[in-house]
C-alpha positions in Angstrom: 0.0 0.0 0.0 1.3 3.9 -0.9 2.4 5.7 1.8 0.5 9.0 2.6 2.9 12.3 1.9 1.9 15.0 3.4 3.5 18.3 1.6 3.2 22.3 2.6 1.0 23.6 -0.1 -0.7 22.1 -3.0 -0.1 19.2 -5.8 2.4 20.9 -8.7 4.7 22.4 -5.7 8.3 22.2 -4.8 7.5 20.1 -2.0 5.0 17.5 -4.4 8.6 17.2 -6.7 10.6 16.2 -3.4 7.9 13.6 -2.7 8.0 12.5 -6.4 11.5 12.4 -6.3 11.6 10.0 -3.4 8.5 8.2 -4.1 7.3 8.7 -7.5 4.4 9.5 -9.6 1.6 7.5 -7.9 2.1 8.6 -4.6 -0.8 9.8 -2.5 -0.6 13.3 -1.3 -2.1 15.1 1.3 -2.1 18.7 0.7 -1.6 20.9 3.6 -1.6 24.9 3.2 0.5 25.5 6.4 3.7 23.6 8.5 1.3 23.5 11.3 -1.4 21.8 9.5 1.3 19.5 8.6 2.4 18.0 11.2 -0.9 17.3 12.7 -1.6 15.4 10.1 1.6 13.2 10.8 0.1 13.2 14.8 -3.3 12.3 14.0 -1.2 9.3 11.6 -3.8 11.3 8.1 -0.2 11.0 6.9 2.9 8.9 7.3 5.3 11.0 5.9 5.9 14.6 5.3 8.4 17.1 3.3 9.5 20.0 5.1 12.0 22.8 3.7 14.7 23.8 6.0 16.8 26.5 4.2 17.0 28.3 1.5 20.4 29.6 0.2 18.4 33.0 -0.4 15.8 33.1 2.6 18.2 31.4 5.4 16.7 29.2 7.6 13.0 28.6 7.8 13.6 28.5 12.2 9.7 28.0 12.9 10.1 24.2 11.0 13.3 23.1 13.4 11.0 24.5 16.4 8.3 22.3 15.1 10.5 19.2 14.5 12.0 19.4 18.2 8.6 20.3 19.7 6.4 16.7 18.3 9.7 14.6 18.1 9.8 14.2 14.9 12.5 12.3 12.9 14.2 13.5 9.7 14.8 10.2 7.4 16.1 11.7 4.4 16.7 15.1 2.7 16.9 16.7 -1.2 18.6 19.9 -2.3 16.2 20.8 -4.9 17.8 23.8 -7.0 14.3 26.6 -7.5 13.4 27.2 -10.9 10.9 30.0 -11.4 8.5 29.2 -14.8 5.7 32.2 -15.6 2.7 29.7 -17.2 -0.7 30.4 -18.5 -3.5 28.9 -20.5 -2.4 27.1 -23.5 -2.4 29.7 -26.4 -1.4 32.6 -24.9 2.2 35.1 -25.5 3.0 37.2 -22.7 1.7 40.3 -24.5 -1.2 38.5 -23.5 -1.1 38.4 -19.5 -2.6 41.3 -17.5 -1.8 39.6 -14.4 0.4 37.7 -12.1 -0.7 36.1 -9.3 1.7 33.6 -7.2 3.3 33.8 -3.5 4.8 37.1 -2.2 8.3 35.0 -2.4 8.0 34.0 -5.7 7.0 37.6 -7.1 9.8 39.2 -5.1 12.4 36.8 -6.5 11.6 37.8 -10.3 10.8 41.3 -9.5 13.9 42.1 -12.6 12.1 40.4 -14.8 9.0 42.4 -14.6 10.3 45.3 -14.6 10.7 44.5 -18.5 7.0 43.7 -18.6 5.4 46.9 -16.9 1.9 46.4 -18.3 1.6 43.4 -16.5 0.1 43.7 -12.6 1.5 41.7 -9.9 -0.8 40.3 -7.2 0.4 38.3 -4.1 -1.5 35.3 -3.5 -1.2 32.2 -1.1 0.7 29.6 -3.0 2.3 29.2 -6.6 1.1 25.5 -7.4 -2.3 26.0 -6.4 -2.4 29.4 -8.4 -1.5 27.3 -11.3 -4.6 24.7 -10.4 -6.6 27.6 -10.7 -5.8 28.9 -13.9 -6.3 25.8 -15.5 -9.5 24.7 -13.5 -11.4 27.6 -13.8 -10.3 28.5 -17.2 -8.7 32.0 -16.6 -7.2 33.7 -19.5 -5.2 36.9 -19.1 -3.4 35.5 -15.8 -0.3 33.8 -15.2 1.6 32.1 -12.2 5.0 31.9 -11.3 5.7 27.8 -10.7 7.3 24.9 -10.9 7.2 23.2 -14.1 5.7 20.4 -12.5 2.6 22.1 -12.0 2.4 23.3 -15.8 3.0 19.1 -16.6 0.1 18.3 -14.3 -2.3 21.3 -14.8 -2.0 21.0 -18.9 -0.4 24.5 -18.9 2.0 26.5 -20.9 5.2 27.9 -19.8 5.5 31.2 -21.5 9.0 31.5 -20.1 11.8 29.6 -18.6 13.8 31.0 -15.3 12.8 34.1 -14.5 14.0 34.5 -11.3 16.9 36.9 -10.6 18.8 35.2 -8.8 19.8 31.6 -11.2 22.0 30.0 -8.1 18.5 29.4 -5.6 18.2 26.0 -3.6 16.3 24.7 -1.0 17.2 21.8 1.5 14.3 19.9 2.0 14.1 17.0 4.9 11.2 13.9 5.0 10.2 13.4 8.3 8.3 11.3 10.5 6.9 10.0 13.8 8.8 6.9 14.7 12.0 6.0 14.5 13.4 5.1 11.7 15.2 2.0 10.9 18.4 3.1 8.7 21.1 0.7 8.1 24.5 2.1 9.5 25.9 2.0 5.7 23.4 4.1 4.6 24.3 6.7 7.1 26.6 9.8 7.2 25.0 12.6 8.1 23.4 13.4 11.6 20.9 16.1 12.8 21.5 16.9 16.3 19.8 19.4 19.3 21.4 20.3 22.7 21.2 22.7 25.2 24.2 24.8 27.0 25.3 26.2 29.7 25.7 30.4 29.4 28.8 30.6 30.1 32.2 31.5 28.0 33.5 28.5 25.9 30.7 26.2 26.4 29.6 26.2 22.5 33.2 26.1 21.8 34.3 22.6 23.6 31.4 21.2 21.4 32.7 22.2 18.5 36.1 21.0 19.1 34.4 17.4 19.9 32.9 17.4 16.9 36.7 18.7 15.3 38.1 16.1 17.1 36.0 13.0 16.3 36.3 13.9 12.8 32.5 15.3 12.0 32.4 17.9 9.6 30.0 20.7 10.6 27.8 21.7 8.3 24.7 23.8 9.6 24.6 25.6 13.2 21.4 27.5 14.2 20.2 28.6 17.4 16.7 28.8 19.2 15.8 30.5 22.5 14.4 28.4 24.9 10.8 29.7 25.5 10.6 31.2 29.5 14.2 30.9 30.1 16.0 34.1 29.2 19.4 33.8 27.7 19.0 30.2 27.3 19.6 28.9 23.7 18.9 25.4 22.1 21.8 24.8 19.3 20.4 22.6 15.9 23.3 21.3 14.2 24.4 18.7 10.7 27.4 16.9 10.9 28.4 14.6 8.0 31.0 12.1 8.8 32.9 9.3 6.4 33.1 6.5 9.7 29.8 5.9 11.3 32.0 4.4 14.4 33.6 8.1 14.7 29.7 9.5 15.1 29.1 7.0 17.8 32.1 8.4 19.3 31.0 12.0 18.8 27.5 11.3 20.1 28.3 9.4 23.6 30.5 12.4 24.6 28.1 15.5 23.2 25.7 13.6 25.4 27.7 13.6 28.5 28.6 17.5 27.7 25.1 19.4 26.9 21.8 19.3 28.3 18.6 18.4 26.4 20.7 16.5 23.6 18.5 14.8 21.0 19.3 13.0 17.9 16.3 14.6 15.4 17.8 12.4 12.5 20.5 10.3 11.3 20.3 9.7 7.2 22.2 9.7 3.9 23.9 13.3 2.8 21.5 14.9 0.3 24.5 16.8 -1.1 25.6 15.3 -4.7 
């Protein structure tokens, strides 16, 4: 039986590709507009699996989506860096002479804001998601209007792409991570990244004795980001990656982080995502 995959925002999105990509074509989706609505659907089990974006080389870190994995224990199991390409799409038959209006997410519009500028007759209008923008075009036969999506959602929605990569920035990715509410059952072979969460002391050196374990045991650090811990002023909860080549030299990093920090969780180990 298909798994359930859960995804923020609707079926033509960057997050439906990530669960193709893992999952393929005939997977069942459950569409969900919000990171909150998300993960209750993993809680009340609607879903079994769910694709979250963490970071964006543009945006930074999306920090509400590590509070969220830490708060309902969730487990990250895999993770894709899917490079963003930005597609303007319409009904078939259509130039862009034609368009009047542009309606997709307030991200999406800002991050091909040079290419309008060379298309000044045409309106730009913020709107809650690009995929589902695309589904509406094509569902309710609008001419005149255009979204800004994935080509996926032109493929699925039977639309034309009027032009290719119009955002301004051509070097965009997003990491995202597949997540869910048990354990999972990786083999150690498969393994070589970790995502970690730990608690410290406020004090002078304390971050820096975990770093040099992680120097020392031969991890290789590649994301740090801290949270405040809610009600406890000055207190921070550190997220951090580590990849590693010798799963016996994580082990060795793990026992001793766990002796050092408070609050230390393990919120994933998987296979690196990075090609």
């Amino acid at each position: 039986m298909n798994k359930i995959i859960a995804i923020q925002g609707a079926e033509g999105s960057n997050h439906h590709k990530v669960a193709r990509d893992f999952y393929g074509k005939t997977i069942k989706l459950k569409e969900c507009m919000s990171f909150d609505i998300l993960v209750d659907s993993l809680l009340d089990k609607s879903a079994d699996l769910g694709v979250m974006a963490l970071e964006n080389t543009i945006a930074g870190s999306i920090i509400p989506n590590y509070a969220l994995i830490d708060k309902y224990n969730l487990h990250i199991i895999d993770e894709e860096y899917l490079n963003i390409h930005h597609h303007l799409m319409a009904l078939k038959g259509q130039n862009i002479n034609d368009i009047k209006e542009v309606w997709s997410h307030p991200m999406a519009l800002l991050q091909c804001k040079e290419f309008f500028k060379n298309h000044p007759h045409i309106k730009l209008v913020e709107d809650v998601d690009t995929a589902e923008v695309a589904k509406r075009i094509a569902k309710e036969n609008l001419r005149s209007i255009a979204a800004i999506a994935p080509k996926i959602a032109a493929d699925i929605f039977g639309l034309q792409v009027l032009e290719d990569d119009i955002q301004t920035i051509k070097d965009n990715s997003t990491r995202f991570v597949i997540v869910q509410t048990t354990e999972p059952k990786n083999g150690v072979y498969q393994i070589n990244k970790a995502s970690l969460k730990f608690q410290l002391d406020h004090k002078r050196g304390s971050l820096a004795t975990i770093l040099n374990v992680l120097s020392d045991c031969k991890m290789n650090l590649t994301k740090i980001q801290s949270l405040p811990v809610i009600e406890t002023p000055w207190k921070y909860s550190f997220f951090v990656d580590i990849t590693f080549d010798d799963y016996k030299d994580y082990q060795k990093a793990e026992s001793i982080i766990k002796i050092m920090a408070q609050e230390f969780k393990i919120l994933g180990t998987y296979k690196n995502g990075r090609k």
